[in-house]
C-alpha positions in Angstrom: 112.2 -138.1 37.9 111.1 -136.5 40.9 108.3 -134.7 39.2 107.5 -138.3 37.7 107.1 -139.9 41.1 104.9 -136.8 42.2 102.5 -136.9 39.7 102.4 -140.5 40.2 101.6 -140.3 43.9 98.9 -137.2 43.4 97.4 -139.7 40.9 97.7 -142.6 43.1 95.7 -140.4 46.0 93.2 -139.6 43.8 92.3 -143.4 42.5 94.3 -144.3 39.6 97.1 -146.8 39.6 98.9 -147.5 36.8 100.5 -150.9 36.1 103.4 -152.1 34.1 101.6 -155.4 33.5 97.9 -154.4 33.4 96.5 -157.8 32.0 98.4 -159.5 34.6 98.0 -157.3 37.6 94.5 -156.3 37.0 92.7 -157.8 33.5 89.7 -156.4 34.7 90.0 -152.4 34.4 91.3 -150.6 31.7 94.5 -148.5 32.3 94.4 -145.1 30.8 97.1 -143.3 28.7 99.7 -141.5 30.5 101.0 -138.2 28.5 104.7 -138.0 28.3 106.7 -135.3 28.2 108.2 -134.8 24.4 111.7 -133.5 23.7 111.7 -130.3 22.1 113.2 -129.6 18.7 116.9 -128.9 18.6 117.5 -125.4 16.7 120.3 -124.9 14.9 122.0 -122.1 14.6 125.4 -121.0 12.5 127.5 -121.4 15.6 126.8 -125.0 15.3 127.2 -125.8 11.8 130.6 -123.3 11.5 133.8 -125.1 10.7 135.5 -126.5 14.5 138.4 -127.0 15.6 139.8 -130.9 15.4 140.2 -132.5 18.6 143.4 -133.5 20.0 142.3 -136.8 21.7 140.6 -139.5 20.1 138.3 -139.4 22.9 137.3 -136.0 22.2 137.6 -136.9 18.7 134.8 -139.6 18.6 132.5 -137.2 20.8 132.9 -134.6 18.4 132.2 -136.4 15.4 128.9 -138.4 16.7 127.8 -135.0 17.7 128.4 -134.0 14.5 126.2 -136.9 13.2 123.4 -136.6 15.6 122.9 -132.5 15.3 122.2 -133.6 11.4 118.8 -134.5 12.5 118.0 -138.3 10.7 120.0 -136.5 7.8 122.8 -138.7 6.1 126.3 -137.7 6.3 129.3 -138.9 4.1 132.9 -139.1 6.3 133.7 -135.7 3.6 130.6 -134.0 4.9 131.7 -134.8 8.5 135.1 -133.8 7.9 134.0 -130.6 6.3 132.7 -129.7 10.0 136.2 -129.6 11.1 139.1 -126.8 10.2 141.7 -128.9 8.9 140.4 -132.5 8.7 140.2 -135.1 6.5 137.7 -137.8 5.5 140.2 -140.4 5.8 140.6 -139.3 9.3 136.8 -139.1 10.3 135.6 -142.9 8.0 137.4 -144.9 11.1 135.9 -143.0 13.6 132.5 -143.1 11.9 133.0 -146.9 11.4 134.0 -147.4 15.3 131.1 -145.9 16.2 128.8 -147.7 13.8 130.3 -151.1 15.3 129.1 -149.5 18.9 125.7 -149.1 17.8 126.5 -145.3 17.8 125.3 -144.0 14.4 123.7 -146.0 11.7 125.9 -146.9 8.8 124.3 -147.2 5.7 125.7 -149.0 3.2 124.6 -148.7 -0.5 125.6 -145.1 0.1 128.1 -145.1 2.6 126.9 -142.7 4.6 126.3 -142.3 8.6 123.0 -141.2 10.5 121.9 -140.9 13.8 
């Protein structure tokens, strides 16, 4: 953010303002593009995708398994294939947690498959 309001300054000395409502706060000129910084791929490695440990709390619990859901990458995930993540879980203890976290807004749930993405 710092580094935002930096560059934004530098440009502002040097004669370019950028608006958030551009028609409104100046129709006449033509705002150019700003480059945004864009997130770097995740990597995966096998220490990620090895079987861990079940959490104890069902804090810890729902963490895990949206973490679970968002390292797939867009890929969708069945509550077995989430549970499979997990030494000694099963996918009728992950589905209420997956369907929790749907509710939330979490993880998309999608039906005709029944299956959970990020």
């Amino acid at each position: 953010m710092v580094q935002f309001n930096q560059q934004r300054a530098a440009e502002e000395a040097a004669g370019t303002v950028r608006y958030l409502r551009p028609l409104y706060q100046a129709p006449g000129e033509q705002q150019a593009a700003m480059a945004l910084p864009v997130n770097a791929p995740v990597a995966t490695d096998v220490a990620a995708t090895a079987a861990q440990p079940w959490p104890a709390e069902l804090a810890q619990q729902m963490f895990a398994v949206r973490s679970i859901v968002q390292q797939a990458g867009g890929e969708a995930l069945s509550s077995a294939q989430v549970a499979a993540r997990f030494r000694r879980t099963k996918a009728d203890k992950v589905k209420p947690l997956l369907d929790t976290l749907a509710m939330m807004s979490l993880v998309r749930h999608l039906e005709p498959e029944d299956t959970y993405a990020a």
